[in-house]
N, C-alpha and C positions, 0 to 999 in steps of 0.2 A: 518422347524425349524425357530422360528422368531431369528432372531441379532439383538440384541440391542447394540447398539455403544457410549451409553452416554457416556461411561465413557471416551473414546478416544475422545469424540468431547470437554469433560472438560479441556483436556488437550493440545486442539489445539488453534485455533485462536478467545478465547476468545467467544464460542455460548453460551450462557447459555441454551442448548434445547438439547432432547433426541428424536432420530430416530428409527424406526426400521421398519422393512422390510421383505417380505417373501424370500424364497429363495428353496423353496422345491420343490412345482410344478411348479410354477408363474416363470417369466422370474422376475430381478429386472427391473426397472424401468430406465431411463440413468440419471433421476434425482439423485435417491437413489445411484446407481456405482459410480455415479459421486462424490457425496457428502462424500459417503464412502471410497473411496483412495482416496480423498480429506484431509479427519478430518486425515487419518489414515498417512499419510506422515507428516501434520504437528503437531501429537504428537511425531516425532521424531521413528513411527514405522519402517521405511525406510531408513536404511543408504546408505550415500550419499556422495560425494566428486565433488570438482571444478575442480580436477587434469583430471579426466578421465570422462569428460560431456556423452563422447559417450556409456558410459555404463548404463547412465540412460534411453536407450530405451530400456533395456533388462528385468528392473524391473516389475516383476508381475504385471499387470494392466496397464503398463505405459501408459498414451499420449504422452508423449516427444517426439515424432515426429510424430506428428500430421500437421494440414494443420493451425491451428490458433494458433501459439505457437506465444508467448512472451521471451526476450524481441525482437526490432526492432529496425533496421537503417533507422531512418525518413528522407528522402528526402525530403528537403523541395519544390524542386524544381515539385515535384509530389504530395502535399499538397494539397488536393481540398477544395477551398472556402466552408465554412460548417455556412456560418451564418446567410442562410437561412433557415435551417433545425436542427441545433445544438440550444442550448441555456446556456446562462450563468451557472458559477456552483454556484450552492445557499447552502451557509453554514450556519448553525445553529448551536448555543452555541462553534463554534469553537474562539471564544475570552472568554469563560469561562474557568477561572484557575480550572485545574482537577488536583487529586491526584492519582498515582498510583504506578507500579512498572516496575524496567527493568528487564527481565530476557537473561542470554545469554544460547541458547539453543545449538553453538557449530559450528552454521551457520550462526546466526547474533545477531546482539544487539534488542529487539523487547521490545519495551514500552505496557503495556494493564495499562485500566483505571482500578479505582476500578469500583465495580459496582453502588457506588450513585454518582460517576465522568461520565456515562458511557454515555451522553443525548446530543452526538457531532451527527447533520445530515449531510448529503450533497445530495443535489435535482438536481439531471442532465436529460437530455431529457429524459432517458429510466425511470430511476423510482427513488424515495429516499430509501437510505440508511443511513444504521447506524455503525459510525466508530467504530472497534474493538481494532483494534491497529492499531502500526506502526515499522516501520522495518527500519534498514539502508542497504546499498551493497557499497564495496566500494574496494580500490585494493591494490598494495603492494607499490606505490605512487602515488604522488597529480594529475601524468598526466592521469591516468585512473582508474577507479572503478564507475562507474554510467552501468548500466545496458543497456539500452537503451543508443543509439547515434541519434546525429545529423549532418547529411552528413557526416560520416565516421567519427565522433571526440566523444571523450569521453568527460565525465566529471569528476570530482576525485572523485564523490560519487553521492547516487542517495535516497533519504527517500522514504516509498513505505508507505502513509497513506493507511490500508485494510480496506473496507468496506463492509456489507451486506448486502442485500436487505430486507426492512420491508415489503415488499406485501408476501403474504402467496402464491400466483398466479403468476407465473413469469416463465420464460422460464430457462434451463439447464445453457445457456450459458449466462444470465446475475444476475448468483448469487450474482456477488460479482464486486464492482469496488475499483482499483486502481487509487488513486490522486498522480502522482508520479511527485516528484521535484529533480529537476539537484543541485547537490552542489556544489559550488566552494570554494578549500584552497585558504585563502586571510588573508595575514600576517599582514595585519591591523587590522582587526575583532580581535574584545577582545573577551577571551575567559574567565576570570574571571569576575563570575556574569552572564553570558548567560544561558539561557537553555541549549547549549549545554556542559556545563560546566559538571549542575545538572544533563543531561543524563550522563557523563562517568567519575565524577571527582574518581568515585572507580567504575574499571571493575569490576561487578561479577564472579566466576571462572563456569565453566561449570557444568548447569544445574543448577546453584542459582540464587538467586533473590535478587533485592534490591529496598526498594521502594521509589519512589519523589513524593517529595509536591509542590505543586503550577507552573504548568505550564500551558501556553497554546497552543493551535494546530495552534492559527494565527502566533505565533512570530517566526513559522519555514513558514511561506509560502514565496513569492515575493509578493509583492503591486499590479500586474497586475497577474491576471489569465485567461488569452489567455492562450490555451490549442490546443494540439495535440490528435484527437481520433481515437480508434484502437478495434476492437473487438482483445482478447486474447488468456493468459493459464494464470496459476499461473507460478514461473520462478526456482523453485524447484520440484522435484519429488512430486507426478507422474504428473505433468504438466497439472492438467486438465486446460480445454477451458470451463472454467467457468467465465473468468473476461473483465469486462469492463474497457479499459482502458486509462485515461483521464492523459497526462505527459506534463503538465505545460512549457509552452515553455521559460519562463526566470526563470535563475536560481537563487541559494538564496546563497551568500555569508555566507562562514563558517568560524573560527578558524581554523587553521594548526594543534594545540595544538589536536584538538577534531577529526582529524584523525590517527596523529601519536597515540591519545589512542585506539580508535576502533583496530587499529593493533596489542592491546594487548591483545585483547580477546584470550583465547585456544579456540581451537575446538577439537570435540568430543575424540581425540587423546590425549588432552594435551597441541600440539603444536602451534605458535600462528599463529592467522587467519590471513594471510595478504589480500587475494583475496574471493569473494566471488559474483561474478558476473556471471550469465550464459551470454554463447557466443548468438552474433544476430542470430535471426529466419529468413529464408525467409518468404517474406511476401503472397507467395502463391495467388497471385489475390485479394490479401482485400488492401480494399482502404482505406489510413489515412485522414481524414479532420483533417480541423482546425479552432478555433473559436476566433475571432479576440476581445478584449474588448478592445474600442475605446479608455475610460476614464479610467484612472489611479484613480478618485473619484468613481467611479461609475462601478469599478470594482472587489473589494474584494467582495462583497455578502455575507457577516458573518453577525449573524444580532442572538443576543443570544436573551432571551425570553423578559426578561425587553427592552430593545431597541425596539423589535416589537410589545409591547403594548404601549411605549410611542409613539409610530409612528404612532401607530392609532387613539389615543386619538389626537395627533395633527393636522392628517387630517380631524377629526371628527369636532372639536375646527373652523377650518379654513374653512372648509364646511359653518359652523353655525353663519359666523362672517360677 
């Protein structure tokens, strides 16, 4: 009997692609399993709760307790220098204003572009990617909600930019990377006029959508992207250990205003979502590097299309001069 899963994968983090797969005599594949309680948890097939983490090892299919789970308490003090073997993160079109929409699916706030918005890369050592969307975690206040720690400390929130792999050829466990950034509530940051204004100025209520015009993916980063790296999971049910994961080691100063809304999202219930962070994983023998960018000029790596043709005509020009 073939499965065909398009319709679930429409519904999840934004693939525009249809799978399918034997399942009669053939064993599947761990690519296919993977990909398939993959799409199938995040079209919301799999209900799920933050109160009772420990039940998400019971769900059919789960990984959640696996040996590569996500998130993690990064020691920095066990950090190993990674900047001979790592390499900068190279973004494209992430300073192009995109238009899309927020949807609250009841577990978090998740922005997807439209699809002629949708042409953000990001180039890291293992391979390029193409960003789907983006996600917030955050808690029931400003001293913790960031998924990931550093040396036993929170952060009040945590954006999880998703990504997926454009090679057709690629291994199980680097489907997919996470660009993830630390957020900090700071009562100075204006919150009227920011993007994070236009992500929450009207929560949508559960399982609606609302859409924004003209944002970009740079005006949430930090200026330096030195970065922490971790093979993974995803950090919701079923946890697969499909993600690459790149957590941005300075964090990005936020509005106060733009967490007290995220707390008013409902979840799937109704009630409203204050918490929504999985607890840390052990780290099970994997080693975290770290990739240090010296220059704060010569650090961001966004570089949209127009930008890298005038850049080449320039060197071209200076070549010839």
């Amino acid at each position: 009997m073939l499965m065909h899963i398009n319709k679930v994968i429409g519904r999840s983090w934004g693939v525009a692609a249809k799978i399918s797969f034997a399942d009669s005599k053939n064993m599947m594949t761990p690519l296919a399993l993977s990909l398939f309680f993959f799409f199938g948890i995040a079209s919301g097939a799999v209900p799920f709760n933050y109160t009772n983490q420990i039940a998400w090892n019971s769900l059919f299919g789960s990984f959640c307790s696996g040996g590569r789970q996500s998130p993690i308490d990064i020691i920095t003090r066990n950090v190993q220098g990674g900047n001979s073997t790592l390499t900068p993160l190279r973004m494209t079109n992430w300073d192009t204003s995109v238009n899309g929409y927020v949807l609250n699916n009841g577990h978090t706030l998740k922005f997807s572009p439209s699809s002629a918005s949708s042409e953000a890369r990001v180039q890291t050592f293992i391979s390029t990617y193409k960003l789907l969307q983006f996600h917030f975690h955050w808690g029931p206040n400003n001293m913790v909600g960031s998924e990931n720690k550093v040396n036993n400390t929170f952060f009040s929130g945590e954006l999880h930019f998703v990504n997926q792999n454009v090679s057709a050829v690629n291994s199980v466990g680097s489907q997919f990377t996470v660009v993830a950034v630390f957020l900090t509530a700071d009562s100075s940051v204006q919150y009227s006029g920011s993007v994070w204004e236009k992500l929450t100025e009207s929560i949508p209520a559960f399982n609606a959508t609302r859409s924004i015009q003209s944002i970009t993916y740079e005006s949430m980063l930090p200026s330096n992207l030195s970065y922490y790296y971790f093979p993974g999971s995803l950090t919701t049910p079923l946890c697969n250990e499909i993600v690459e994961w790149f957590v941005l080691q300075n964090p990005v100063s936020v509005p106060m205003e733009f967490f007290n809304k995220l707390r008013t999202l409902n979840d799937t219930n109704g009630d409203p979502l204050t918490l929504n962070y999985r607890d840390v994983q052990p780290l099970n023998g994997r080693t975290v590097s770290g990739y240090t960018v010296e220059s704060v000029s010569g650090s961001i790596g966004l570089m949209s299309t127009t930008t890298a043709l005038l850049a080449f005509l320039l060197i071209a020009v200076l070549a010839n001069y």
